[in-house]
C-alpha positions in Angstrom: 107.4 79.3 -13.5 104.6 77.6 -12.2 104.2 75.8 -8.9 103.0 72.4 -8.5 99.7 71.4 -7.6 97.8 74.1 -9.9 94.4 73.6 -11.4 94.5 71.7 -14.1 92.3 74.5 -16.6 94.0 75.6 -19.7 95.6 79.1 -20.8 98.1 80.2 -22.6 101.3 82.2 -22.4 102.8 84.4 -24.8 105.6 86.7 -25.5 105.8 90.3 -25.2 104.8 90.8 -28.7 101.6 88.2 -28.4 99.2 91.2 -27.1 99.0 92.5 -30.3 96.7 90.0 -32.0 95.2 91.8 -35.3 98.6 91.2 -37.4 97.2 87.8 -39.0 94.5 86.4 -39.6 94.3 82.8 -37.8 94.0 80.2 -41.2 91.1 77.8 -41.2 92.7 74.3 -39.4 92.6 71.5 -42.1 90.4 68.7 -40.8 93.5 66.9 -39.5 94.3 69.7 -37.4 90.9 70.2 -35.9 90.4 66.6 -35.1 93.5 66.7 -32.6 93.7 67.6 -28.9 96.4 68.7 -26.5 97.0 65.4 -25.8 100.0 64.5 -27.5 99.3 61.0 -28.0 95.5 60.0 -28.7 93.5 57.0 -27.8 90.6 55.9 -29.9 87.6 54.6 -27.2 88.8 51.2 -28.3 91.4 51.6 -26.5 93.6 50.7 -29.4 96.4 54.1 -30.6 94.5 56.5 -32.6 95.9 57.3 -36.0 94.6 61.0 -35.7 97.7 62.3 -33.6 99.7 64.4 -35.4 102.4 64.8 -33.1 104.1 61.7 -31.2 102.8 58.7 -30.3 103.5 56.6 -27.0 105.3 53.1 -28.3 107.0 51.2 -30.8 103.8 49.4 -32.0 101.8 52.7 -31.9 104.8 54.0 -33.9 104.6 51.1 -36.5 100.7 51.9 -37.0 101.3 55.7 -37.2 103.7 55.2 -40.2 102.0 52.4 -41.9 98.7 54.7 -41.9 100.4 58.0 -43.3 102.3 55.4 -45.9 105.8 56.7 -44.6 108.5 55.1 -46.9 111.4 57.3 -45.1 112.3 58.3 -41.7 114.6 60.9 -40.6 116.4 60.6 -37.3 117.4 63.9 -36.1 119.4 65.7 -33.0 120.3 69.1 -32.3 124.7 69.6 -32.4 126.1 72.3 -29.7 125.2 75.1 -32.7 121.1 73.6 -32.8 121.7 72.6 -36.2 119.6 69.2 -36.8 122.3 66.4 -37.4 121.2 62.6 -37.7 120.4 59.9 -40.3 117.5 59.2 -42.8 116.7 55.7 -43.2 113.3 53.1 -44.6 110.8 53.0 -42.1 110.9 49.5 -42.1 114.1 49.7 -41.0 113.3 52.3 -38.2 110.9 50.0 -37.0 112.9 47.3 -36.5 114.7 47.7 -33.4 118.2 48.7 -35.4 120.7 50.1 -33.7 121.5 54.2 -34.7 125.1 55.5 -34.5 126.7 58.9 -34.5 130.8 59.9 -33.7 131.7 61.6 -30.8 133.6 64.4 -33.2 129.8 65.7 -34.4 129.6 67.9 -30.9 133.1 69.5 -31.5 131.6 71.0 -35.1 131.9 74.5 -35.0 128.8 76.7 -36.4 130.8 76.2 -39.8 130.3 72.6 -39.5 134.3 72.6 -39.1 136.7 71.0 -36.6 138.9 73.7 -34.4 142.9 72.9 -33.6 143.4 71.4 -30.6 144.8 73.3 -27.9 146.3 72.4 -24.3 142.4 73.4 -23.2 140.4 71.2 -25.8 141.2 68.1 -27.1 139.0 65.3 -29.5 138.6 62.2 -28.0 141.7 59.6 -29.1 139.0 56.8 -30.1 135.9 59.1 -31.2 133.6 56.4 -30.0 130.2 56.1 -31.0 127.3 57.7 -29.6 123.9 56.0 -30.3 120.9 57.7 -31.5 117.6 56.9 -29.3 114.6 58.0 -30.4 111.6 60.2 -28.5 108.9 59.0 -30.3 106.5 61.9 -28.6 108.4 63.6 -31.6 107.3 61.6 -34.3 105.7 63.9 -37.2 105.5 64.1 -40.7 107.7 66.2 -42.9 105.6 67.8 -44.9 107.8 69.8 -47.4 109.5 66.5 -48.7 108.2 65.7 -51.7 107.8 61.1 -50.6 105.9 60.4 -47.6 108.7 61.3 -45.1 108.8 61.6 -40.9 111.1 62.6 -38.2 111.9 61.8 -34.8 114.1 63.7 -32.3 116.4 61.4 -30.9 118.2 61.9 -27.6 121.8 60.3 -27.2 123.5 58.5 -24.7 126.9 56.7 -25.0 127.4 52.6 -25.7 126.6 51.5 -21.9 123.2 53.6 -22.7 124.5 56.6 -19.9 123.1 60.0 -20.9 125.7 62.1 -22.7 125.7 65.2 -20.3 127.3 67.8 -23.2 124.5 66.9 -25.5 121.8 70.0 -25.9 118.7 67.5 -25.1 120.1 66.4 -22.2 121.6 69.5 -20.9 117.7 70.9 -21.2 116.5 67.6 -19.2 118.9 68.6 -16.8 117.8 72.3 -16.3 114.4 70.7 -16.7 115.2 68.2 -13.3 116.4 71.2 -11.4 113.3 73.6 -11.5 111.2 70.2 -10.8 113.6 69.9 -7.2 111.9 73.1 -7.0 108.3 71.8 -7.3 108.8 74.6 -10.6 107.6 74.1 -14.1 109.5 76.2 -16.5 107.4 77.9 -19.2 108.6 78.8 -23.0 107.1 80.1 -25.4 108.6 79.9 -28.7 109.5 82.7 -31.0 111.0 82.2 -34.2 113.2 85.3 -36.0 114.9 84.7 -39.1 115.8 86.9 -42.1 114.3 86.2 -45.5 117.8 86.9 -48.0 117.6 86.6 -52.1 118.9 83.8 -54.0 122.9 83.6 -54.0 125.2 80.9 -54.9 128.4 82.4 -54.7 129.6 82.9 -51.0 131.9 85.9 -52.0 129.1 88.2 -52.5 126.8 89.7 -49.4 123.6 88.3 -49.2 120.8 90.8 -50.0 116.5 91.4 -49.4 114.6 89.1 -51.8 112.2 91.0 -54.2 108.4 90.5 -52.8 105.2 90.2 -55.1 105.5 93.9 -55.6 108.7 93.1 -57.1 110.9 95.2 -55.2 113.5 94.5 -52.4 112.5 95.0 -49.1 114.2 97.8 -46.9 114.2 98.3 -43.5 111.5 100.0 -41.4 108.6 97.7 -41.9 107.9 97.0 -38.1 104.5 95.5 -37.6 103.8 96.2 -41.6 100.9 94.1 -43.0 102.1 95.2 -46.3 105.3 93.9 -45.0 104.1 90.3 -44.1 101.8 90.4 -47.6 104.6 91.2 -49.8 105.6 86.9 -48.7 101.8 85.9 -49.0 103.2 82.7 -50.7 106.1 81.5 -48.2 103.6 82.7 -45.6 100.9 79.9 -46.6 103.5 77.6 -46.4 104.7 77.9 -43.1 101.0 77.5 -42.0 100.4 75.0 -43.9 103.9 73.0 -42.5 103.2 74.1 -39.2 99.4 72.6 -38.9 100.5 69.2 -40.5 103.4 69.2 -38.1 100.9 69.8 -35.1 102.5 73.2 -34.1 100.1 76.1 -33.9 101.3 79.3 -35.1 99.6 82.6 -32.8 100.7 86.0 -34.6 103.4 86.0 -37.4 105.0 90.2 -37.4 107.0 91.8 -39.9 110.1 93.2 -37.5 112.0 96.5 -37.9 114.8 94.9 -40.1 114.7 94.2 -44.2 112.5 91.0 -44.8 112.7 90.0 -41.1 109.8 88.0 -39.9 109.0 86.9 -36.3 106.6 83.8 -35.5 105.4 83.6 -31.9 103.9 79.6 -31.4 101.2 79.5 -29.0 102.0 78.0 -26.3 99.2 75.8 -24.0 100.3 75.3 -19.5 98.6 74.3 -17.0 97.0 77.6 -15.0 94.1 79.1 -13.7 94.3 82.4 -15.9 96.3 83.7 -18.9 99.3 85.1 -18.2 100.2 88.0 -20.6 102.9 90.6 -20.8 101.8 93.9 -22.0 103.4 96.0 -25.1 104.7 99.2 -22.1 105.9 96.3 -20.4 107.5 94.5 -22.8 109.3 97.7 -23.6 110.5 98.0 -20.0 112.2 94.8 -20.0 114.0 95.3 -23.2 115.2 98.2 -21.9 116.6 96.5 -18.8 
């Protein structure tokens, strides 16, 4: 956490397992890339919106400019449910652009993980008229989506309820409350992302387990790869990708590890605050806290 009034020089934060820095090599930034700052909105010397900015941009008419350059002909309109899985609409850009009016029910936060609706019970009931909630876009959000195959963007949208009230329940706003309370403080909370996921073979019947996928040496990989380069390298392909997604998406990826489990991978994003000095954990004590 960081208190208020620090100097505004840059550093950077990273997990426990961000002092090891050997495991990738850091890929070449595409011209795109390069040309941006932390700034997530740019401003050409004109003073008119810069069309550079890969992430975000500050209003509707900077938004209209941003899509128009990139030739976006789709826009999807996303929100985390109470399981973090991305739930929205996809729609024209000209019709994002156009001041229309974005719906979702009330019943999409009582999805389970399954994407099913539980019984009711004396303790949890649906709402008799499962109004509407509406979809309001953060265009600081707005990227491209570079795995579609048209010219396709997103936007995270935050929700509030018909009178335009914040929905308190909602994951975006229960974060911009936690947010509000560490600001009280005179704190600035600090997060930096890791992402840990399991790559699993092809399957397409549910009734059978889900297995390691075969990597370019054409065998399935087991268990006790921690920290493997051979590990990561067997994925060279998927790897590429997810720079490549990740850089046209503005996010910068720091070290990418393969973890102790079979085809488990673990991306750490770097993560830029406002400090005097880079603050970094070190592997001994990194140990020490998992052990607490």
């Amino acid at each position: 956490m960081l208190p208020a009034g620090q100097s505004p020089l840059h550093g950077y934060y990273g997990g426990p397992i961000n002092e090891i820095r050997c495991l990738m090599p850091r890929k070449k930034p595409t011209p795109s890339a390069s040309a941006s700052t932390s700034s997530p909105v740019l401003k050409a010397a004109s003073g008119q919106p810069a069309l550079t900015s890969l992430r975000g941009v500050a209003d509707w008419r900077d938004a209209t400019a941003w899509l128009r350059a990139r030739g976006i002909e789709d826009v999807e309109c996303i929100t985390p449910d109470l399981a973090g899985v991305p739930r929205g609409k996809m729609m024209p850009s000209s019709k994002f652009t156009s001041n229309t009016s974005l719906a979702l029910p009330s019943a999409l936060y009582r999805h389970t993980i399954s994407g099913e609706y539980p019984e009711e019970t004396e303790s949890f009931r649906y709402e008799p008229r499962d109004s509407d909630l509406k979809l309001v876009p953060d265009l600081s959000t707005l990227a491209v989506v570079p795995w579609e195959s048209d010219p396709t963007a997103q936007v995270i949208c935050d929700i509030v309820d018909t009178d335009g009230k914040a929905v308190a329940y909602t994951p975006r706003n229960v974060l911009k409350n936690i947010v509000s309370l560490y600001a009280e403080r005179g704190w600035k909370p600090v997060v930096a992302p890791e992402i840990e996921f399991y790559l699993v073979a092809k399957n397409d019947d549910p009734d059978y387990p889900l297995h390691p996928p075969k990597g370019r040496s054409g065998r399935s990989i087991l268990g006790g790869q921690g920290y493997s380069i051979a590990g990561i390298n067997e994925f060279d392909e998927l790897i590429d990708d997810i720079y490549h997604f990740s850089e046209k998406q503005g996010l910068e990826i720091d070290t990418l590890i393969h973890e102790e489990g079979p085809a488990q991978l673990e991306i750490n994003l770097r993560t830029v605050i406002r400090w005097n000095w880079p603050i970094r954990c070190s592997c001994s004590s990194a140990r020490s806290a998992r052990r607490r």
